[in-house]
C-alpha positions in Angstrom: 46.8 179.8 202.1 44.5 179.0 199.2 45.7 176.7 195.9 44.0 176.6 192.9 43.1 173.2 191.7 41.7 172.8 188.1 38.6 170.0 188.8 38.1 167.7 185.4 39.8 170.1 183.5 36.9 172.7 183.4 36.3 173.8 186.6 39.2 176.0 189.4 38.6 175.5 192.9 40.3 176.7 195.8 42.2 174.6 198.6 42.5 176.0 201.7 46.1 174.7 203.0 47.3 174.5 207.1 51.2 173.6 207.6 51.2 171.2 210.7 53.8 171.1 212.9 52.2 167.9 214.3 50.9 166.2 211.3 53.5 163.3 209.9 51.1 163.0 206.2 49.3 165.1 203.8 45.4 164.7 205.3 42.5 166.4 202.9 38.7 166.5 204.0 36.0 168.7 202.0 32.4 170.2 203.2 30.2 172.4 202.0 32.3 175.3 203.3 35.2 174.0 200.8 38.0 171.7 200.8 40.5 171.6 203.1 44.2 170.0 203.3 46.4 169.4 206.0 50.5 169.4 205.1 53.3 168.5 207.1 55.5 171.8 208.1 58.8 170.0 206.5 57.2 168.3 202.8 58.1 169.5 199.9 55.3 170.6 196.8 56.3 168.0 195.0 54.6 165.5 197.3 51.4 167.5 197.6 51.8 167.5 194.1 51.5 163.8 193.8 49.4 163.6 196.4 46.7 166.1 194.6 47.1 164.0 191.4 46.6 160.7 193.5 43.2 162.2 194.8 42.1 163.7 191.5 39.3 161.5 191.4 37.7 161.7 195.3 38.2 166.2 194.6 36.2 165.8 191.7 33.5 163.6 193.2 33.0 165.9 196.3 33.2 168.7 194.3 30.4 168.1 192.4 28.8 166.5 195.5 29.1 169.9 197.6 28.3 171.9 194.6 24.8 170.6 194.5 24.6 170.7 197.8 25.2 174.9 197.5 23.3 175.2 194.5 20.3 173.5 196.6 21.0 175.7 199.9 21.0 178.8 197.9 17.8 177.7 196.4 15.9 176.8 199.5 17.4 180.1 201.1 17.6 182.5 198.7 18.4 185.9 199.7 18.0 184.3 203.6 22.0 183.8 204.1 25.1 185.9 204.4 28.9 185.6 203.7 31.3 186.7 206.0 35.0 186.0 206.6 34.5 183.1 203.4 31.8 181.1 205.0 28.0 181.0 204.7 25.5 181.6 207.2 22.1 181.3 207.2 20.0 184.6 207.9 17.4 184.7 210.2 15.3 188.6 210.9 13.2 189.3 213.7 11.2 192.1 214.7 11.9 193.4 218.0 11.7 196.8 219.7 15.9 196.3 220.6 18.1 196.2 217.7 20.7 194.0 218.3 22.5 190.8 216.6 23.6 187.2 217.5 26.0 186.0 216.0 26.3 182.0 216.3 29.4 180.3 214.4 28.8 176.6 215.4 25.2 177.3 214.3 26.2 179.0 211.0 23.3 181.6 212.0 23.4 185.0 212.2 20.2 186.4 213.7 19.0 190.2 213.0 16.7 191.9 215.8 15.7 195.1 214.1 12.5 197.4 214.6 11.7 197.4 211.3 11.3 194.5 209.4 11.1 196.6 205.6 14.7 198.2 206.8 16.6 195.0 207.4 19.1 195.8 204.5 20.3 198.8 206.4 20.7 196.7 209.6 23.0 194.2 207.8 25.2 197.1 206.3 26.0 198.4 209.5 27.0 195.1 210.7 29.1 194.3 207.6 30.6 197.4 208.4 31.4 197.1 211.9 33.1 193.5 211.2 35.1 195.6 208.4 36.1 197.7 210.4 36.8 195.5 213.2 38.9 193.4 211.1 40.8 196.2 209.3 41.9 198.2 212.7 43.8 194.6 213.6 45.0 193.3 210.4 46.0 196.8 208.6 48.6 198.0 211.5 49.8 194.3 211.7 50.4 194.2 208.0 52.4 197.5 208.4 55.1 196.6 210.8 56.6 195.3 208.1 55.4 197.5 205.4 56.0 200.3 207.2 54.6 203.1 204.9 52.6 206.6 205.8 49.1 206.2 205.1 46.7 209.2 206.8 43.0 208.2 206.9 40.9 205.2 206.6 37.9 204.8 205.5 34.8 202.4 205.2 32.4 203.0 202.2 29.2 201.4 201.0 30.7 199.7 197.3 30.2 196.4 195.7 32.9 196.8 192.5 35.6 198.6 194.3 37.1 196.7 197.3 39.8 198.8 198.1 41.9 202.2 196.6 44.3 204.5 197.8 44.2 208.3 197.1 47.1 210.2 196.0 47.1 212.2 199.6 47.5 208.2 201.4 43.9 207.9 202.0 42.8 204.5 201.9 39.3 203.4 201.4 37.7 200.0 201.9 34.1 198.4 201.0 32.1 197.9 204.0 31.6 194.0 202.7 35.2 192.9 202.9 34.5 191.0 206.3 32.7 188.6 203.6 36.2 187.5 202.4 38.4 184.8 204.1 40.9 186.7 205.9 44.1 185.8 203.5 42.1 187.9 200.7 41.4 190.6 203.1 45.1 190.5 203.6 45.8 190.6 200.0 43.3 193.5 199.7 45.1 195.9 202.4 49.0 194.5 201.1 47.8 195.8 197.7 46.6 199.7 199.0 49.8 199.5 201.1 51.9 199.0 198.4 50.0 201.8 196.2 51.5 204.3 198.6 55.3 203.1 197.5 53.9 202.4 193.3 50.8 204.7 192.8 50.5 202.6 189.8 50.5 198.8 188.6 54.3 198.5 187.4 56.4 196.2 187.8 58.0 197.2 191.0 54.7 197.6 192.6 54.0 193.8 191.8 57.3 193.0 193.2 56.2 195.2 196.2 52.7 193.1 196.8 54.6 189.5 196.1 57.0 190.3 198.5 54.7 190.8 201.5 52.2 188.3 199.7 53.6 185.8 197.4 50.3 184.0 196.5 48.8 187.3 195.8 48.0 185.4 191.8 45.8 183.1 193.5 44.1 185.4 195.5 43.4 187.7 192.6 41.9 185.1 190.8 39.7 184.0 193.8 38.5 187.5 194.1 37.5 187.4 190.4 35.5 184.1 190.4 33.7 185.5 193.6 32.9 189.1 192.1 28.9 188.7 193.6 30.8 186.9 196.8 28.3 189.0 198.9 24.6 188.7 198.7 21.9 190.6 200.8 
């Protein structure tokens, strides 16, 4: 679950929240990948509330800490690293006569074999679109048990302004770069084609339909609009 957090007043960042089962207090660390809190299953928003408000001042020191730190990576790497599933990972290409990739999360490295160096582009598409459609085949039929709509084909297309539609014959199409996205705003994403095939419009009950099956879908729609150039090739 992501919440929106306004830094100094200016700025709107993104928390990435875990309810603990385990965890007896509210527990917040940050990184370069984000910030990242900890809450106990049974406390109430009012205490992370006051907790937020108690830490105003250590958020907005790391924030600007780690934002440096980005704005530094991206300058030393520029057009060398990928996003995928919300996360950044440096992009290393190598010629080789097998085409193949290695994928290394603990590294945050992704490593492109491809025959032709000039071509790499096209080897990184087909990637994306192989986690896309990895991730889709799991979370879309997951999503629809509950649902539990009629949608006919699915398909994967190469677009950069259109994440997601829905025909009027229940065809649903998906850009080959939503693996990029954390998985709770892939989620949003397929919840919000789902629910064109009940409203194939944007009323009111069609809103209703997406906050039922995803109540933060505000926040997520305002995550996907401060990350419109999320992926970069």
């Amino acid at each position: 679950m992501l919440i929106p957090y306004l830094v100094s007043g200016k700025e709107n960042i993104f928390l990435k929240k875990r309810i603990s089962n385990r965890a007896s207090k509210i527990s917040l660390s940050a990184n370069i990948d984000g910030f990242f809190i900890t809450v106990p299953k049974k406390m109430g928003n009012h205490c992370l509330t006051k907790f937020l408000d108690q830490n105003k001042l250590w958020i907005s020191k790391n924030y600007y800490r780690y934002k440096k730190n980005n704005v530094d990576y991206a300058q030393k790497y520029e057009g060398k690293y990928l996003i995928f599933t919300g996360r950044k990972f440096y992009l290393n290409i190598i010629k080789s006569d097998v085409e193949t990739v290695i994928f290394s999360k603990s590294l945050k490295k992704i490593t492109f074999h491809v025959s032709n160096k000039r071509n790499y582009k096209t080897n990184i598409k087909d990637w994306y679109r192989k986690q896309t459609n990895h991730i889709i085949n799991s979370r879309l039929p997951e999503l629809n048990k509950h649902m539990k709509v009629d949608y006919n084909n699915v398909r994967i297309k190469d677009n950069l302004t259109v994440w997601g539609s829905c025909s009027s014959k229940n065809n649903l199409n998906f850009s080959l770069y939503l693996s990029a996205f954390p998985i709770e705003i892939i989620d949003y994403i397929l919840i919000h084609e789902l629910a064109h095939i009940s409203e194939f419009n944007h009323s009111t009950d069609f809103w209703n339909i997406v906050k039922k099956y995803d109540p933060q879908y505000k926040n997520h729609i305002e995550y996907i609009r401060n990350h419109s150039d999320y992926v970069h090739i």
